[in-house]
N, C-alpha and C positions, 0 to 999 in steps of 0.2 A: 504494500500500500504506500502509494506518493504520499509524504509529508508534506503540509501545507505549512506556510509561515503564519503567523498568528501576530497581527497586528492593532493592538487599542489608543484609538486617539481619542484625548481628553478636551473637549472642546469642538464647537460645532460650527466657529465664523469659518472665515476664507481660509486661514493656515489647516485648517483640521478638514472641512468638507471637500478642498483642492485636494488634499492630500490621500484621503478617502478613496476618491475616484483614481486617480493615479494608481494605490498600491490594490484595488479591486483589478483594475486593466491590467497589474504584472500578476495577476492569480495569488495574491495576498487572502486570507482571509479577516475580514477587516469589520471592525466593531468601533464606532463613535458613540462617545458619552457626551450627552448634553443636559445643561440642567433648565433651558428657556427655550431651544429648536434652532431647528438648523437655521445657520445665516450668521447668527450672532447676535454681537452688539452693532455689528458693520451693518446687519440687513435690519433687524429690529428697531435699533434705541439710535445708533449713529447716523452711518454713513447715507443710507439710502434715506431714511426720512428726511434727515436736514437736508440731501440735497434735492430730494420731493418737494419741499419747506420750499429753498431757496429757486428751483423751479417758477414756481409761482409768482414769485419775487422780482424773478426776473421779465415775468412779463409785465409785472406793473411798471418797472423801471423802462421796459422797450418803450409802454403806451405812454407814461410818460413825456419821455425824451422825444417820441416821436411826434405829438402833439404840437411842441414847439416848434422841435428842430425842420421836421419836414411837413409840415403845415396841413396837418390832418386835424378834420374840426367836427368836436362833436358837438351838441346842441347843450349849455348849461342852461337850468330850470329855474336858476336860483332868482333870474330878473336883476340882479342885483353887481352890477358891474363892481363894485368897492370888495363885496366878499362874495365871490364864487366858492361855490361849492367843488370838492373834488369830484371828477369826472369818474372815476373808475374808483370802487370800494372792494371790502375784501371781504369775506366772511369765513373770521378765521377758524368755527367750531370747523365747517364743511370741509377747506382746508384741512384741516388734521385728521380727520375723519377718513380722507384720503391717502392722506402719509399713511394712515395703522395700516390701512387697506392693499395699499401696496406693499408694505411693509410683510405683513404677513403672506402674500400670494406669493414674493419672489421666496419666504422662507418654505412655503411649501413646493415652491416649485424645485427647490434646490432638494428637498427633501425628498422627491419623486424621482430625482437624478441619480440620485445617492442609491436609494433603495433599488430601482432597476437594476444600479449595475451590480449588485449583492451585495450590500452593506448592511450591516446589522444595523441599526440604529436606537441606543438606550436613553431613558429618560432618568435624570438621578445627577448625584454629585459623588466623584471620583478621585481614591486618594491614592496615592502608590505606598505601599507595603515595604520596609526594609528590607536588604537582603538581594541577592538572584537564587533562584534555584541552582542545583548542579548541570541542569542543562543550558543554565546562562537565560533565563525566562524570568518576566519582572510578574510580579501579583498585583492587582490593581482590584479594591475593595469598593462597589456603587453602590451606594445608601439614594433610595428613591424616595419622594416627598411623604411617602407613610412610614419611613423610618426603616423599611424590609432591605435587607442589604443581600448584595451578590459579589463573588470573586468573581476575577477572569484572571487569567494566566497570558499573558506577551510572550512574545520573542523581541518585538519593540514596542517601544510607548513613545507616542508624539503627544507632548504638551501644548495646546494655542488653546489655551483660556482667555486670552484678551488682558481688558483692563478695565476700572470702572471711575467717573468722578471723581479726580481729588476734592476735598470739601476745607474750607476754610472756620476753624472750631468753633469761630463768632459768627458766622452767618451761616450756620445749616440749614441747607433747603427743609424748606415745610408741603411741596408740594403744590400750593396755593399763589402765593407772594415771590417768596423765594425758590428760585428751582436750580435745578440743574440741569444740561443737556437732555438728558432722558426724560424730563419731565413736561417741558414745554409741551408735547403733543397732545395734553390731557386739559391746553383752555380753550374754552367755548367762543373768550371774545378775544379780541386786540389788546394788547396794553398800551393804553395810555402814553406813559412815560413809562420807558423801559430803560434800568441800568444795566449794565452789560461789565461784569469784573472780567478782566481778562483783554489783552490785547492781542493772544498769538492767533492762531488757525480759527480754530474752535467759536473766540469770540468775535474774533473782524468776520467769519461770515454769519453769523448771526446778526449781530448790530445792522449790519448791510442789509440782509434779510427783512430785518423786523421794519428798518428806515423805509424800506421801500413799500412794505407792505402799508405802512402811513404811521408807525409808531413814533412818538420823539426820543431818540436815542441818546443817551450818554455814555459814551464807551469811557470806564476808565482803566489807564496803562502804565503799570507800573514803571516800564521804560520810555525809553527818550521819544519813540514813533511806536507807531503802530505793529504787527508783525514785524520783530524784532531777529526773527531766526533767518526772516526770507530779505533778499534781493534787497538793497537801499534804495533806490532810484525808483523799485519796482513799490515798496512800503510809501515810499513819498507822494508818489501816483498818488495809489489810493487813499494814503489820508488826505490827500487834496482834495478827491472827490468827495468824500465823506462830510469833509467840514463843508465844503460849495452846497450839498445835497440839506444843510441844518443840523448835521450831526454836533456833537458834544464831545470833542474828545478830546480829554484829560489827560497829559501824558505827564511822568514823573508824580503820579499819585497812584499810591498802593491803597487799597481798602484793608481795612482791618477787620469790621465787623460790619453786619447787617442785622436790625431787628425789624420788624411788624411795629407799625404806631397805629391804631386803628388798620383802615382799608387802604395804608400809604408802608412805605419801605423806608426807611430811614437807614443810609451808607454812612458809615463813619470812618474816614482817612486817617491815616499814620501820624498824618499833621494836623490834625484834628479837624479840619474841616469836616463839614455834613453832607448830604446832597438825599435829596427825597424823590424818589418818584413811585408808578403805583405799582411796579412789579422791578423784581431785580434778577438777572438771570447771571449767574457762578458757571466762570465756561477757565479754570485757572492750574489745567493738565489733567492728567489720568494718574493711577492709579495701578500696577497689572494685579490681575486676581492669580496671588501666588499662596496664597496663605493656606494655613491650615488641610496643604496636599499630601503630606508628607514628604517633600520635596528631597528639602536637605537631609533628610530621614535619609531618605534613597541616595543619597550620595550628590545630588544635582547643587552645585553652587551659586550660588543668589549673589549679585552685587547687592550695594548698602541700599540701592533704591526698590530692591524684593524684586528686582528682573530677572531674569533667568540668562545668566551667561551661556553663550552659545558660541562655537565655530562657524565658518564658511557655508557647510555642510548643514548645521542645525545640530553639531551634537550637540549637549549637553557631557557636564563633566563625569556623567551617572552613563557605564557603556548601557548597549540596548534603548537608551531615554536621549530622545531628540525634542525641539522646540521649535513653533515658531508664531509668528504673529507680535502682537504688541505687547507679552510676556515678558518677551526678548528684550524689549527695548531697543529694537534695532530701526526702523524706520515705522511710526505709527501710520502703515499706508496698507490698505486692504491688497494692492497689488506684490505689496511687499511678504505679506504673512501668506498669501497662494506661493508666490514662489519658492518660500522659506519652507512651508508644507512638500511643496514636491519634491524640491532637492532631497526632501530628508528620506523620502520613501523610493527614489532614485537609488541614492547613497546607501542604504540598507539593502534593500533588495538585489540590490548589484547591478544596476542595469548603467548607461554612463553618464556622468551626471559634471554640469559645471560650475564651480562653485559662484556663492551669491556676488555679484558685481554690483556693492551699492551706484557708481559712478555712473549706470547707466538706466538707475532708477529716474522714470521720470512723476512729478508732483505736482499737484494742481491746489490752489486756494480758491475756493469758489465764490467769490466775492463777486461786486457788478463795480470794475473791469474785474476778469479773473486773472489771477497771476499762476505761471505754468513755468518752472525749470527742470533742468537736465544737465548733469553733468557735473562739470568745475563751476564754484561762483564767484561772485566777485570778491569775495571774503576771501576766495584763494589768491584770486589774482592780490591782491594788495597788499596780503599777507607774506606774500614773496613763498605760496606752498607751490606755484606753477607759475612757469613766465609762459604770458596765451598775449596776444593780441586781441584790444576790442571795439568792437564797433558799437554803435546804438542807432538807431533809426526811428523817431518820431512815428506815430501812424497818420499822421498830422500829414503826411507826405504822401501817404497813401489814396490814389483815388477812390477804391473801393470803398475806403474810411469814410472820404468826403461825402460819397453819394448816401449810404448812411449811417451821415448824422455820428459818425467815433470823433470824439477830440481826443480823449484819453489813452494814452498807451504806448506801447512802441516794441520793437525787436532788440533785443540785444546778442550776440555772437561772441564765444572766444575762441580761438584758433592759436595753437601755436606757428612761434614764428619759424619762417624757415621750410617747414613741409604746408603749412595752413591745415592742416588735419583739428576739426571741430574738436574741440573737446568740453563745450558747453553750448547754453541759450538760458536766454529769459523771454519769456512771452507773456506782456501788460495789453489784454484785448479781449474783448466777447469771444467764448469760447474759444481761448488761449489753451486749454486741456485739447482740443481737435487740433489744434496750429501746433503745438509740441512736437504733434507726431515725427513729420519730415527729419525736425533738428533729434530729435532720438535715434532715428535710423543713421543719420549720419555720425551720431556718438558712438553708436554701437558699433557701428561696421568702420570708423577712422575711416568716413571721407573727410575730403578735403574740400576746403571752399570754392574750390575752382571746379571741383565735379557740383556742387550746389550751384552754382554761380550758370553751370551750363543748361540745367534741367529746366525744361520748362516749363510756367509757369502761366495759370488759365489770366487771361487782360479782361474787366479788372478784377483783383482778388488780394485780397490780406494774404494769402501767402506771398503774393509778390516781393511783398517787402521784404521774407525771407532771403527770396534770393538777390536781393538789393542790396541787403547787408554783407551777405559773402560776397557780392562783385566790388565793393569798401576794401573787405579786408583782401581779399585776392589781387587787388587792386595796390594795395600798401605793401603786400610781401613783394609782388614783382618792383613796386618800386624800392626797396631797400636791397 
C-alpha cells in the first residue's frame, strides 16, 4: 500500500487555503483547521470588505470629480443656489450589507474549491503538541466550539493564522462608537464626524473611504505625513488631496486614549489636546494570532513581536512546521501569505520550488489616487542600499489624464545605471494596482528601459506614461 503524506494546515486565509490546493494537486493528503471559514481575515473582516467598502467610495469620488471636472449636470432640488444639497448620497446600512454578502460568497466559494479538490476541511481551534513522533510526524490537538476535541497526526504542519487588531489600552473599541477595522461593517448609518487613529495603510484608506462617502474626517498621525512606510513624493500626493478634498489631518499627534461622552467620542492627544467627533475608528497595526498554539512548545521560535520566524522557504525553526501569511510578519499582503503557502508545500513535498523574492513583490494602497510599488524604493535609492537612476513623470503630462479629468499623480522609475535594467516603480493614479503590472514584469524578468521604452503603447492611455519614463531614463544612460 502507497503511503500518502499527511498534511495539516492551521488556518484558512490565503497562506493556508493557497496552500491546501497546491499540496491536494501533488497527492498530499490534506486537512485545514479553521476557526471563522475559509478566506480569513483577508476574505471576511479585511481585505475584500474594505476594499468592497472603498469600491463604492470610489465611485462617489469619480461622480464627484466628474461633475465639475467634465461638466456633467444633474438636476439639484434644493432651489437654493447658496446651499445645494449633495447630489449623490450613500446608504451606508445597504453598503455593508453588501460587503458581508460578498464577503461570505467569495469564503464559500473558496471553500467549494478547496473541498472539490479533496480537502478535509475542520471547524475548531488548533494547537500543536510537543515533541515529533519516531517517525518525525507532528500531533496537532482541535478543540471545536463545544469544547469536543480531536488529534490529527502531520508529516507537516503549515501555520497562516493571520493576525488581528492591535488595540490601544485607553481606547478599546466598544463596537458602537469606537471600532476597529472589523467592526465598521456592522453600522446602519454614516458617521458624522469620523476620527480615524492611525496614518499607515489601514487608516489612509479608510479616512479616504469614509471622506468620500460624505463623512468629515480627521485623520490623526503620529508621524510627520501621512503613510509613512510608503513612497515620499507618492505620501505627499495624497495628503494633498486629502486636505484639498476637507480632510483633517493631524500629523505629529499620537492619540492616547479614546472614551464615549454621551453619543460623541472624545480623542485625547499625548499633548493633551482633545478633539471630539461622533464615531472614532482604531486602524494602528495588527497583531498575529500566535498565542496560546503551542508554538514555542513545539520548538517554533517567535520574535519579540509573537511572529513566527521563518526562512525563504517558510520553514519555521520547528522541522516538519512551516508558516506563512501575516504570522510571519513578512509582508502583510494576501498575495504575499498565497505565495509563502505554496512555496512551503512545494519545498516539503519535493517538487521545485523558488525561494520567496520579496523585491518582486508588488503592493497596492487603495486610496483615491491609489498608490502601487514594486521593487527598490526611494528609501533605497537615498539610502545609498542601491545606486538606480530616477525618473518621475507628472500625469499632468498625460493626455489620457487630461481627457479624464486626473490632476493627481505620476510615474516614477528606477533603473540602474549602466545596463538600465528596472529594478523599481511607483504608480500615484486610479487604478495604479492595474498600471503596476507592466513595471512588475519588467522587475521580475530585468528588462531594461530601452526594451520598455520600445513596447508599444495603446495612444491615448496612462500606460503611456510608463513608457515615457523609460525613454527619460534610456535616454540619460545613453547620454552618460
Amino acid at each position: 500500500m502507497e503511503y500518502v503524506t499527511r498534511i495539516v494546515i492551521i488556518g484558512g486565509g490565503p497562506g493556508g487555503y493557497e496552500a491546501a490546493l497546491v499540496a491536494a494537486q501533488l497527492g498530499a493528503e490534506v486537512t485545514v483547521v479553521d476557526c471563522d471559514g475559509l478566506g480569513g481575515a483577508s476574505v471576511l473582516t479585511d481585505c475584500v470588505p474594505s476594499k468592497t467598502l472603498i469600491a463604492t467610495a470610489e465611485v462617489m469620488t469619480n461622480f464627484d470629480s466628474s461633475y465639475e471636472e467634465l461638466g456633467i449636470r444633474v438636476e439639484d432640488t434644493t432651489h437654493d443656489p447658496d446651499d445645494p444639497a449633495r447630489v449623490v448620497g450613500v446608504d451606508l446600512g445597504k453598503v455593508n450589507r453588501r460587503v458581508k454578502r460578498l464577503a461570505l460568497a467569495q469564503s464559500h466559494d473558496i471553500t467549494a474549491s478547496v473541498t472539490r479538490a479533496g480537502v478535509r476541511v475542520m471547524r475548531g481551534r488548533a494547537r500543536l503538541e510537543p515533541g515529533q513522533a519516531t517517525d518525525g510526524s507532528r500531533r496537532i490537538t482541535v478543540t471545536a466550539a463545544d469544547s469536543t476535541s480531536q488529534e490529527l497526526t502531520a508529516d507537516a504542519v503549515l501555520v497562516a493564522t493571520g493576525g488581528h487588531p492591535r488595540e490601544i489600552p485607553d481606547a478599546l473599541p466598544d463596537g458602537e462608537r469606537i471600532l476597529n477595522w472589523t467592526q465598521v461593517y456592522d453600522l446602519e448609518e454614516l458617521p458624522e464626524e469620523l476620527i480615524v487613529v492611525g496614518s499607515g495603510v489601514t487608516g489612509a484608506e479608510f479616512a479616504g473611504a469614509y471622506q468620500a462617502l460624505g463623512s468629515q474626517v480627521t485623520l490623526v498621525s503620529s508621524r510627520d505625513r501621512v503613510l509613512p512606510g510608503e513612497d515620499p513624493d507618492a505620501a505627499a500626493v495624497l495628503e494633498d488631496v486629502f486636505r484639498r478634498r476637507g480632510m483633517n489631518v493631524m500629523s505629529r499627534s499620537r492619540a492616547q486614549s479614546a472614551k464615549r461622552v454621551g453619543d460623541r467620542v472624545e480623542v485625547t492627544l499625548q499633548d493633551g489636546r482633545t478633539i471630539t467627533g461622533s464615531h472614532c475608528l482604531v486602524a494602528v497595526g495588527a497583531i498575529p494570532n500566535t498565542a496560546d498554539m503551542g508554538l514555542e512548545e513545539a520548538g517554533v521560535t517567535l520574535k519579540d513581536s509573537g511572529h513566527i520566524r521563518t526562512d525563504k522557504v517558510s520553514r519555521t525553526s520547528a522541522p516538519g512546521v512551516y508558516a506563512a501569511g501575516d504570522c510571519t510578519g513578512v509582508f502583510a499582503l494576501a498575495s504575499v501569505a498565497a505565495m509563502q503557502g505554496r512555496i512551503a508545500m512545494y519545498h516539503f513535498l519535493g517538487d521545485a520550488v523558488a525561494p520567496l523574492n520579496l523585491r518582486a513583490v508588488s503592493a497596492n494602497v487603495f486610496t483615491d489616487p491609489e498608490i502601487a510599488t514594486v521593487g527598490y524604493s526611494q528609501a533605497d535609492v537615498d539610502n545609498g542600499k542601491i545606486d538606480a537612476r530616477v525618473v518621475k513623470l507628472p500625469l499632468l503630462r498625460n493626455p489620457r489624464a487630461k481627457m479624464q479629468g486626473i490632476r493627481d499623480g505620476f510615474v516614477k522609475l528606477f533603473c540602474r545605471p549602466g545596463t538600465g535594467i528596472v529594478v523599481g516603480g511607483v504608480v500615484v493614479a486610479p487604478r495604479a494596482s492595474e498600471l503596476i503590472h507592466p513595471i512588475s514584469i519588467a522587475v521580475d524578468n530585468n528588462l531594461t528601459v530601452e526594451q520598455i521604452a520600445n513596447a508599444f503603447t495603446v495612444y491615448p492611455s496612462l500606460t503611456g506614461s510608463i513608457a515615457e519614463v523609460a525613454r527619460q531614463l534610456h535616454t540619460r544612460k545613453t547620454a552618460e
